[in-house]
MARKOL-969486 format. One record per residue: residue number from 1; residue in one letter; chain; x, y, z of N, C-alpha, C in turn. Coordinates in pm, whole numbers, plus 50000, padded with zeros to 5 digits. Atoms other than C-alpha are relative to their C-alpha. Layout:
<drenfis>
resi,resn,chain,n.x,n.y,n.z,ca.x,ca.y,ca.z,c.x,c.y,c.z
NUM,A,A,X,Y,Z,X,Y,Z,X,Y,Z
...
</drenfis>
This chain:
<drenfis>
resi,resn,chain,n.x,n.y,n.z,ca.x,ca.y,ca.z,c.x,c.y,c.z
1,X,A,49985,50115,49913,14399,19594,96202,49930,49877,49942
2,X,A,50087,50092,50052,14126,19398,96026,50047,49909,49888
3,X,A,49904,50045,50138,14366,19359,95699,50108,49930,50077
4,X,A,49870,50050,49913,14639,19265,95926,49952,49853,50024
5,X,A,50059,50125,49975,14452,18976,96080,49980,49952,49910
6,X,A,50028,50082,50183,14312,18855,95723,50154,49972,49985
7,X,A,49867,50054,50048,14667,18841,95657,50086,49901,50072
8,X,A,49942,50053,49939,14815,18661,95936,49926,49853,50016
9,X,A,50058,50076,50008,14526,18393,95912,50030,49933,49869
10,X,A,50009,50036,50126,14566,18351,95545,50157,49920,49980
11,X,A,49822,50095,49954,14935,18242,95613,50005,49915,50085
12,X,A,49958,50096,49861,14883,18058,95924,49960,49887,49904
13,X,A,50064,50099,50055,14654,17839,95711,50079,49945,49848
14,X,A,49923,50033,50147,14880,17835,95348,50123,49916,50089
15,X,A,49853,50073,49953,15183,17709,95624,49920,49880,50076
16,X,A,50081,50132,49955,14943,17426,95781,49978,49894,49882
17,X,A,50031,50132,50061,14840,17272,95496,50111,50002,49906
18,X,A,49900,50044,50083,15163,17291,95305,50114,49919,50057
19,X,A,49925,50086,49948,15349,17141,95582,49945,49830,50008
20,X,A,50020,50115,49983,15112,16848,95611,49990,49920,49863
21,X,A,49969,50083,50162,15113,16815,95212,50201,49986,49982
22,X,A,49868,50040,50001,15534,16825,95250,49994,49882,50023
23,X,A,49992,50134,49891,15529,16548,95523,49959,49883,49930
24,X,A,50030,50110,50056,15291,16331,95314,50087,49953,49845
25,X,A,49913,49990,50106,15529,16392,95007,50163,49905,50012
26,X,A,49871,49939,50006,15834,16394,95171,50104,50014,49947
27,X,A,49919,49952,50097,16019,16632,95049,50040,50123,50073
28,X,A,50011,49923,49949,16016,16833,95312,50166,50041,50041
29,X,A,49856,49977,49998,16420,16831,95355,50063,50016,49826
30,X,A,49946,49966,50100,16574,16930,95028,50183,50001,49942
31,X,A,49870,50010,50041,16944,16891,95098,50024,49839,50009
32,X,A,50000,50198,50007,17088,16471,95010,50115,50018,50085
33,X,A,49943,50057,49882,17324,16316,95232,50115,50052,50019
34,X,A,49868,49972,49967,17639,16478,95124,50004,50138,50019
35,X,A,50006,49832,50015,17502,16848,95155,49969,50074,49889
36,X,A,50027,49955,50165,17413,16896,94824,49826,50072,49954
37,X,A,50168,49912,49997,17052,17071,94706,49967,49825,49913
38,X,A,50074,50087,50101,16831,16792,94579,49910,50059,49933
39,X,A,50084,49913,50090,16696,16965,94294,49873,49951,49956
40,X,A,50083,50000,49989,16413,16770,94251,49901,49991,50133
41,X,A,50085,49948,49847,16282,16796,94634,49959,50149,49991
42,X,A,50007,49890,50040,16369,17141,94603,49870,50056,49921
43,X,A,50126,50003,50095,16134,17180,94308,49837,49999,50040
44,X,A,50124,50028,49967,15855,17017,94469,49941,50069,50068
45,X,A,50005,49870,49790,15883,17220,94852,50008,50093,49892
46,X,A,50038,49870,49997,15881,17525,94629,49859,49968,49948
47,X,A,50117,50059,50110,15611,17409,94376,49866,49992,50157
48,X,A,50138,50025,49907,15377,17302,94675,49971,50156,50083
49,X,A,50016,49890,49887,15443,17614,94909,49937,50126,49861
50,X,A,50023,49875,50061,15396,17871,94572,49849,49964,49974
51,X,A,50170,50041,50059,15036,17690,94456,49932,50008,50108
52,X,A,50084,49991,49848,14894,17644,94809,50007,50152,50013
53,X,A,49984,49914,49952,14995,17967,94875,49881,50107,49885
54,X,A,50078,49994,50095,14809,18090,94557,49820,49965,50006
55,X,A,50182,50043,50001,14484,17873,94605,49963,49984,50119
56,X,A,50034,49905,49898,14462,17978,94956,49934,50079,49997
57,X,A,50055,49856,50014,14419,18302,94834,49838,50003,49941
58,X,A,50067,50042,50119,14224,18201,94567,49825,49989,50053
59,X,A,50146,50066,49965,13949,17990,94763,49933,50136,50117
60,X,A,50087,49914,49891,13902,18250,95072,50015,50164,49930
61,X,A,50018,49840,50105,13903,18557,94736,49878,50022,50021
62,X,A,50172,49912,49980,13536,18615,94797,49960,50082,50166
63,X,A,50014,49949,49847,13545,18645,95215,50087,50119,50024
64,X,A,49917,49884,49998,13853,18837,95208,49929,50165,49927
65,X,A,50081,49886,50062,13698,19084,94967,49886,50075,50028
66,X,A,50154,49948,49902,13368,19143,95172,50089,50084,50074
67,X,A,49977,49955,49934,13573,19167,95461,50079,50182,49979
68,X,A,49970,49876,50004,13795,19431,95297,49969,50120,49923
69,X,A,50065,49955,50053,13591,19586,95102,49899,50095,50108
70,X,A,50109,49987,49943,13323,19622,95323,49867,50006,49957
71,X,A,50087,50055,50103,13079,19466,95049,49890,49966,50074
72,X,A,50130,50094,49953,12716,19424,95123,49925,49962,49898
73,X,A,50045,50036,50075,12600,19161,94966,49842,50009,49979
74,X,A,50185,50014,50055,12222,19186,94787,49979,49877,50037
75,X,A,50071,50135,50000,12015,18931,94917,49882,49992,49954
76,X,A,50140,49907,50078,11660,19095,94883,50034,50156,49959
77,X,A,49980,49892,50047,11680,19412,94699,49927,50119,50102
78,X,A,50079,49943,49930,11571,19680,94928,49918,50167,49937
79,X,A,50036,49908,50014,11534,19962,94695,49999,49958,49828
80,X,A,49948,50008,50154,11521,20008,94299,50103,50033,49923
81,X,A,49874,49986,50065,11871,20109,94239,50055,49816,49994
82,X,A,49961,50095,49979,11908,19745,94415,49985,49880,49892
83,X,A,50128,50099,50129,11615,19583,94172,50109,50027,49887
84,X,A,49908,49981,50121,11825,19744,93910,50151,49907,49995
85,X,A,49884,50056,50043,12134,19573,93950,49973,49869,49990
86,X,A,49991,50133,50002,12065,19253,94050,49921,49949,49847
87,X,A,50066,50022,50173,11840,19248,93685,50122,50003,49939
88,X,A,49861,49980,50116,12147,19377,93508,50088,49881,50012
89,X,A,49886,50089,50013,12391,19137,93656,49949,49898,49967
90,X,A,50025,50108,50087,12167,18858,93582,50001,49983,49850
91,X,A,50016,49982,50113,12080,18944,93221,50134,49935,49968
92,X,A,49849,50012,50000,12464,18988,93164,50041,49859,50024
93,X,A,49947,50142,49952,12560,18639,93320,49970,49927,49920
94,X,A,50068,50133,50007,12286,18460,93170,50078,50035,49793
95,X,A,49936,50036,50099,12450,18592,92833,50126,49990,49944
96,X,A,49853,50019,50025,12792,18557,92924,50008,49870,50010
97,X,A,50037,50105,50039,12679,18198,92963,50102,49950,50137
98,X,A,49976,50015,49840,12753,18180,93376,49919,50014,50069
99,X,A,50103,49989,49943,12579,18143,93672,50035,50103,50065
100,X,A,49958,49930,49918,12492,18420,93857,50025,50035,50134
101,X,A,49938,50050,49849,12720,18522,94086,49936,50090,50135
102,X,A,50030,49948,49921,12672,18729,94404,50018,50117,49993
103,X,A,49949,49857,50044,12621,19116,94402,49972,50101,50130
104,X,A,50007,49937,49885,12688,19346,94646,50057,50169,49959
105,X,A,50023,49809,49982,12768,19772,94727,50133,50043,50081
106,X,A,49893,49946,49929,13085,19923,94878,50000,50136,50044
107,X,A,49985,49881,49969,13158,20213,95031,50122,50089,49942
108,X,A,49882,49976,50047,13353,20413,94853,49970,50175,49913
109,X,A,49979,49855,50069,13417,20765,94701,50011,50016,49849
110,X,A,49945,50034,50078,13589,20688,94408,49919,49899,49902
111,X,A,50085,50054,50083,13421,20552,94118,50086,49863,49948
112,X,A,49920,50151,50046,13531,20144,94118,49870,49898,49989
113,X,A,50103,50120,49985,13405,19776,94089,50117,49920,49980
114,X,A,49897,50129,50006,13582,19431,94127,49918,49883,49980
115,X,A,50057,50129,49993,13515,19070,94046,50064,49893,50082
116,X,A,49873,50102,49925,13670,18805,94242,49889,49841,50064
117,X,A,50030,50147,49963,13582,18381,94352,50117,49926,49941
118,X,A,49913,50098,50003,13725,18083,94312,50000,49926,49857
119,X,A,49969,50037,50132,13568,17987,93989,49880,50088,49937
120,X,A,50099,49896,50064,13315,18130,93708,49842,50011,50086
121,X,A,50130,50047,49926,13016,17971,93910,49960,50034,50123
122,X,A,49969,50008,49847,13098,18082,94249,50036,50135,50013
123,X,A,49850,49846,50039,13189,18488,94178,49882,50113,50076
124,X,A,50049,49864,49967,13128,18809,94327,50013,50099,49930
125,X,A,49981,49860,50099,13076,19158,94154,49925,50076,50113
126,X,A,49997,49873,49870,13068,19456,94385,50002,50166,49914
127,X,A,49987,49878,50064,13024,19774,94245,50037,50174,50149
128,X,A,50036,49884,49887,13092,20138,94493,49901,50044,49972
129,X,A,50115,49896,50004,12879,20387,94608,50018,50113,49888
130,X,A,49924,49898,50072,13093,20652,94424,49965,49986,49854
131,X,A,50080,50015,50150,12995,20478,94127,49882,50023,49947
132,X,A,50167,50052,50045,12637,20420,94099,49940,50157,50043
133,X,A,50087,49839,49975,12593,20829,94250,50058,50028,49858
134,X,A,49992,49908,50079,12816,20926,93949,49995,49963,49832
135,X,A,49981,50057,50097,12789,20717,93664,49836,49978,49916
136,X,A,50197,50037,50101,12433,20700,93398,50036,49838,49999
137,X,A,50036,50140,50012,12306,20344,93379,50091,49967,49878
138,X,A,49957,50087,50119,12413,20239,93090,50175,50011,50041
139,X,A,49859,50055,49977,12783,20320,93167,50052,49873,50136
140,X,A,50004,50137,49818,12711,20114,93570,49981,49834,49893
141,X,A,50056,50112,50096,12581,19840,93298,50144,49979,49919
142,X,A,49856,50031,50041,12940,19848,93122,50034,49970,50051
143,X,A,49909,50081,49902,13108,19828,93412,49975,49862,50057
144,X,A,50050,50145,49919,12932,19518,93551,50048,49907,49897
145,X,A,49959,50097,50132,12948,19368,93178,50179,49997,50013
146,X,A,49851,50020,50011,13360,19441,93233,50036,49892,50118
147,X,A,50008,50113,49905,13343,19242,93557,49949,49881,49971
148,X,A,49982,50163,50080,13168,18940,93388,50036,49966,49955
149,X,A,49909,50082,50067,13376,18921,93145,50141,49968,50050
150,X,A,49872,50074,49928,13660,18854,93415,49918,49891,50050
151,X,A,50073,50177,49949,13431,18592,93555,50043,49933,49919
152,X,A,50038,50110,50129,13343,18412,93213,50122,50038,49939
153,X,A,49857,50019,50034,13727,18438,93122,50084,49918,50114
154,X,A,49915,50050,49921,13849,18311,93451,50120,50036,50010
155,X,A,49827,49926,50005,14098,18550,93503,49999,49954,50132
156,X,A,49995,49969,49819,14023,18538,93897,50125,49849,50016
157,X,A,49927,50159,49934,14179,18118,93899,50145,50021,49903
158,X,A,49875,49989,50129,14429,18211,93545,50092,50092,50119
159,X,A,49913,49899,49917,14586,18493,93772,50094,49929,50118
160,X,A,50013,50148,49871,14581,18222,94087,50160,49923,49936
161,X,A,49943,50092,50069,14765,17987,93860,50226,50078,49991
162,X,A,49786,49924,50017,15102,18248,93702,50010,50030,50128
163,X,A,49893,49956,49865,15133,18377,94085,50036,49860,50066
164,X,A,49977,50141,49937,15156,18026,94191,50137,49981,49924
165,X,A,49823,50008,50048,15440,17981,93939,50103,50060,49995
166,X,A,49906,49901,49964,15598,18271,93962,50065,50020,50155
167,X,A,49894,50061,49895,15636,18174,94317,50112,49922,50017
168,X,A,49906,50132,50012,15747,17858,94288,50150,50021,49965
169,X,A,49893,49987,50103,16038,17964,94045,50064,50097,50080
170,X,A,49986,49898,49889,16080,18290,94314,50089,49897,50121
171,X,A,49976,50032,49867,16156,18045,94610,50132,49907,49928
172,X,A,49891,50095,50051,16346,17772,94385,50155,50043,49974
173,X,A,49867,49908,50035,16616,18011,94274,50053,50111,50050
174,X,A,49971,49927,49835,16610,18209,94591,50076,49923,50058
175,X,A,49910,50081,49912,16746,17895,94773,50118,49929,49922
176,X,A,49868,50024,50086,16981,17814,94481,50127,50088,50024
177,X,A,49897,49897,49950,17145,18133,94556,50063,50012,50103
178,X,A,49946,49986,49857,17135,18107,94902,50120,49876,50052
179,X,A,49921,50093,49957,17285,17758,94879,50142,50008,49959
180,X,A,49843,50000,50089,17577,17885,94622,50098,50110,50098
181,X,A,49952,49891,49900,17664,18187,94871,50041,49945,50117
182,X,A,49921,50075,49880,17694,17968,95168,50103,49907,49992
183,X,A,49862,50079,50038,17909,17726,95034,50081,50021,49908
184,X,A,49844,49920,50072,18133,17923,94791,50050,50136,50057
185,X,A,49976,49879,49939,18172,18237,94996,50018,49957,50128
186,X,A,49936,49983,49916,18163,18143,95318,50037,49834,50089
187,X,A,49930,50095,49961,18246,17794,95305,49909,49898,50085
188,X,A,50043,50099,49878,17991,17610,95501,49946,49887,49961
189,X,A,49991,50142,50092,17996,17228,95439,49890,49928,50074
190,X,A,50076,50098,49911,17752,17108,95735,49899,50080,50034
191,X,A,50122,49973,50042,17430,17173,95617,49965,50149,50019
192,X,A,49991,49899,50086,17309,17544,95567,50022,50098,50133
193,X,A,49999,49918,49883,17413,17824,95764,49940,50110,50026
194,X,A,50063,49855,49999,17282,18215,95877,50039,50016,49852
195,X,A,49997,49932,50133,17444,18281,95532,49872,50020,49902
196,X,A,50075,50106,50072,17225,18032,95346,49847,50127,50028
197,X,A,50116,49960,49944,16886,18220,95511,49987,50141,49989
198,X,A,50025,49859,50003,16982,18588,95502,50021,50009,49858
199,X,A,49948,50042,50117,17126,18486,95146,49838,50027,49959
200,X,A,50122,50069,50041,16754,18316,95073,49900,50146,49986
201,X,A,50090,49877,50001,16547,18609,95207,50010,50104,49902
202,X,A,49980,49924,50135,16738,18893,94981,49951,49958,49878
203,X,A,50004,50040,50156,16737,18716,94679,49801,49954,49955
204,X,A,50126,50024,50022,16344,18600,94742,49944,50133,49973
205,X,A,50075,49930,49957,16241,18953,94817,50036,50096,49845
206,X,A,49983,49917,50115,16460,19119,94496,49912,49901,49851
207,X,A,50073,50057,50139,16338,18818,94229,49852,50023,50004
208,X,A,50130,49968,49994,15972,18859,94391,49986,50136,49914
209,X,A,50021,49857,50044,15970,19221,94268,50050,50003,49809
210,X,A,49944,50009,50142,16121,19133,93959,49846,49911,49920
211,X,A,50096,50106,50101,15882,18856,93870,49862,50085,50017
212,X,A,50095,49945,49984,15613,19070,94004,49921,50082,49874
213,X,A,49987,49932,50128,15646,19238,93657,49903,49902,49873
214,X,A,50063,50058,50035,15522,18913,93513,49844,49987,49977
215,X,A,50208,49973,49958,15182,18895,93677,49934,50095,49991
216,X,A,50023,49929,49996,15150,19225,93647,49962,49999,49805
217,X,A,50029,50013,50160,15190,19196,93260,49902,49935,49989
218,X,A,50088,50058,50002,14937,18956,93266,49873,50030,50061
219,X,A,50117,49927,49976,14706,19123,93447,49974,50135,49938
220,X,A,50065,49893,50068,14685,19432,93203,50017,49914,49874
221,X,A,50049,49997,50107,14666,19217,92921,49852,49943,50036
222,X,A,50134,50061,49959,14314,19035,93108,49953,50105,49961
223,X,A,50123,49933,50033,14166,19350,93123,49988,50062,49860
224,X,A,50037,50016,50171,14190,19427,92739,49896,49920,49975
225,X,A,50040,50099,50034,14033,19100,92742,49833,50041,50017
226,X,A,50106,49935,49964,13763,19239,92990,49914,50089,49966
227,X,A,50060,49879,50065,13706,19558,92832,49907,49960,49862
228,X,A,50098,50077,50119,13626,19357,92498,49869,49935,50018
229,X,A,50118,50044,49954,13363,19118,92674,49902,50119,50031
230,X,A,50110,49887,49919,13205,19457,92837,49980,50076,49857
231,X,A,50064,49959,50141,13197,19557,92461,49939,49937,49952
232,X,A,50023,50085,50030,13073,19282,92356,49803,49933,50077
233,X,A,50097,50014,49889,12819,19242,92663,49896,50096,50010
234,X,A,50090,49851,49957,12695,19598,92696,49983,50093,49864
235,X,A,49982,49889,50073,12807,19806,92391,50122,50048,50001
236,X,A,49882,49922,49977,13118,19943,92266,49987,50145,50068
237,X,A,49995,49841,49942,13000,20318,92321,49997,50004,50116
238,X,A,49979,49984,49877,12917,20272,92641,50134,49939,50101
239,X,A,49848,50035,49910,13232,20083,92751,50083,50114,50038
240,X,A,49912,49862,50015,13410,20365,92594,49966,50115,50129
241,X,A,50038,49896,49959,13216,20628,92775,49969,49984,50178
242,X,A,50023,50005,49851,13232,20440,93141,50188,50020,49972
243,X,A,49822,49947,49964,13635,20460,93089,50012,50142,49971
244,X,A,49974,49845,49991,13627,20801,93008,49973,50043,50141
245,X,A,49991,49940,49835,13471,20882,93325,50085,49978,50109
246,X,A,49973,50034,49923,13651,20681,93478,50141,50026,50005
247,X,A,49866,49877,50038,13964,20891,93295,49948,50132,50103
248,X,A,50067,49879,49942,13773,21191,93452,50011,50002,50139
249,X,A,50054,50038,49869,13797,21050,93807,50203,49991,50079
250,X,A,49885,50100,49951,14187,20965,93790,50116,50058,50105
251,X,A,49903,49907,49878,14296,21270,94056,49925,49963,50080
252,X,A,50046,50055,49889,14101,21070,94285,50084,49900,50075
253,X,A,49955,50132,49945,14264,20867,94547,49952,49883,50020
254,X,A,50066,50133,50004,14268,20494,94500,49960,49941,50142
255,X,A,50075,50055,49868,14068,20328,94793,49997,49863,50028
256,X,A,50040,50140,49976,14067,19968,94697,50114,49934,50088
257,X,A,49882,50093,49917,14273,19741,94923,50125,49973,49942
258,X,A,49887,50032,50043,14605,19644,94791,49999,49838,49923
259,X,A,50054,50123,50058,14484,19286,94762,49893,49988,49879
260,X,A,50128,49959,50109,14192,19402,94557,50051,50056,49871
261,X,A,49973,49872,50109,14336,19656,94301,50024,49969,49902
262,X,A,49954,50082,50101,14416,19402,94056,49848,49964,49923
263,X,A,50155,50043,50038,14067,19306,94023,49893,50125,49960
264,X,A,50076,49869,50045,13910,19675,94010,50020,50025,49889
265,X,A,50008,49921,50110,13809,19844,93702,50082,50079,49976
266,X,A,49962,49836,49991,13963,20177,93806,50165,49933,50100
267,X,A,49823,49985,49920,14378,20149,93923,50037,50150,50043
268,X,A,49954,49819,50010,14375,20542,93917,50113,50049,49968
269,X,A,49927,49946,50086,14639,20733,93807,50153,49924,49985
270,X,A,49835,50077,50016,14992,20572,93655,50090,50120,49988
271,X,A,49933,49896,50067,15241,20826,93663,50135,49990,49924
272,X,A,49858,50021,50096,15611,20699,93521,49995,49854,49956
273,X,A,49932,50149,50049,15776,20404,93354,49957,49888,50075
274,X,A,50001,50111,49916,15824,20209,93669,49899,49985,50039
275,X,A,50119,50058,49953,15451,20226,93783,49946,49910,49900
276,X,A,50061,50035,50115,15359,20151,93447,49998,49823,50021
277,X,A,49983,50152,49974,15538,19824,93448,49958,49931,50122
278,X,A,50027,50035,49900,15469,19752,93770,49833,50003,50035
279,X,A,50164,49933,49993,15068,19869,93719,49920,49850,49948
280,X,A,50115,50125,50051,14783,19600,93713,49939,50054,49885
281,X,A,50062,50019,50088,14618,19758,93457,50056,50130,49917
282,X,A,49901,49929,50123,14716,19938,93114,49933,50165,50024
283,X,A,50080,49873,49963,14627,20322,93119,49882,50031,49925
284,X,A,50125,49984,50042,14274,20441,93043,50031,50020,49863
285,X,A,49992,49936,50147,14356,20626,92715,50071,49820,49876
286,X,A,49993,50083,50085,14518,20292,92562,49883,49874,50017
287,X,A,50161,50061,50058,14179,20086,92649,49936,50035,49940
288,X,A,50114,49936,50103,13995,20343,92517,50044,49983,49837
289,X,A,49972,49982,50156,14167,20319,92184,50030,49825,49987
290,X,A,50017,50157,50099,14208,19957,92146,49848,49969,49965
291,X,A,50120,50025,50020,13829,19978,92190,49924,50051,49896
292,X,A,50029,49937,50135,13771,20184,91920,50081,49980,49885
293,X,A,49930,50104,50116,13992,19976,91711,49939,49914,49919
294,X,A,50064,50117,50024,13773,19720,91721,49850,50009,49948
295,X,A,50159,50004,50071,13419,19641,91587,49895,49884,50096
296,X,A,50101,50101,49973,13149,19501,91817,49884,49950,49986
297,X,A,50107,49959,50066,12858,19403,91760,49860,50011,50165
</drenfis>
């Protein structure tokens, strides 16, 4: 129920301020006088609704993530596992050459961690419980180093950015379709009809899934990116030897939110083709070996 609400707020507010950025635009009508698509209105009304909709997400990515998480953030350390992290994540920051961000504890079974804010300066890192019972320091110390280096890369706003366009381009050529279907199929000359709309929806909901493939590509090449920094940050061996476990872990069911899972360390298990492509992140065994490809120091 709690996810539900987050979700219905997070829209109420992406359709408020994109209607009052239309209005001041306007551009908020898209067909010209003789019925025709004005392709650059068009353009814009998608362009505004896919980025808002995007940096929406974007700006309330740290609250959302508490909330669904159920992240408690460190303020005073209350114990020395606590002392311990908040040292580590500073260290780490101060030589990933960021400020540090906010660190908090999840509840969780399953051995994960996520990063997520709005920009490098402004970021959360969350580690589970599941983790920190089953993981030696030095590999908890990888994982954190793999989470800064999504900070100090700015995957969290880069990510923000392609789903914003991949909207945009989603809605633009959604209502292209819908407009060619209503008026070459069923003929309708005075302005758009049920066609036009049930037309719109299909075609948004099959290209979404299509393009979804995009962002998705792009989010397993980040964490390559990530894995390198956390080599780079912590130690190759130990990178290596927190993804192994975290190979070791992968008949565990995933726990993170749906919104989240992009951002976790751990995706858990991929099993065919189509997850693959469709999978935020690449499978353990080919991180582990690009990592031992490489030479860190």
């Amino acid at each position: 129920m709690m996810r539900i609400g987050l979700f219905l707020l997070t829209n109420l507010a992406v359709i408020l301020v994109a209607s009052i950025t239309l209005n001041l635009l306007g551009v908020g009508r898209y067909l010209d006088a003789s019925g025709g698509l004005n392709l650059t209105n068009l353009l814009i009304f998608c362009f505004v609704f896919g980025m808002v909709g995007s940096g929406v997400s974007l700006l309330m990515s740290k609250w959302l993530a508490k909330k669904g998480t159920r992240t408690q953030v460190i303020t005073q350390p209350r114990n020395q596992q606590e002392q311990w992290l908040m040292q580590t994540v500073a260290e780490l920051s101060q030589k990933a050459g960021i400020k540090m961000p906010e660190v908090g504890i999840f509840p969780s079974n399953q051995s994960n961690a996520f990063a997520t804010g709005w920009n490098r300066n402004d970021a959360l890192v969350a580690v589970s419980t599941g983790l920190l019972q089953r993981m030696r320091p030095e590999e908890v110390r990888a994982v954190l180093a793999h989470e800064i280096g999504h900070v100090a890369n700015g995957d969290m706003i880069t990510l923000a950015l392609v789903q914003g366009v991949v909207n945009t381009f989603v809605m633009f050529f959604a209502r292209i379709i819908g407009h060619t279907v209503d008026r070459l199929v069923f003929k309708n000359e005075n302005g758009h009809g049920i066609a036009f709309y049930v037309t719109t929806i299909f075609a948004e909901i099959v290209l979404g899934i299509l393009a979804s493939g995009i962002v998705m590509w792009f989010s397993r090449y980040r964490e390559y990116r990530a894995d390198e920094a956390g080599a780079r940050l912590a130690g190759a061996g130990a990178m290596i030897n927190a993804l192994e476990r975290l190979k070791a872990e992968q008949n565990l069911p995933n726990e993170m939110p749906d919104t989240l899972t992009a951002f976790g360390i751990n995706k858990g298990q991929t099993q065919d083709m189509i997850q693959k492509f469709f999978s935020s992140h690449p499978p353990l065994d080919a991180r582990i070996a690009a990592l031992r490809n490489k030479a860190y120091s």
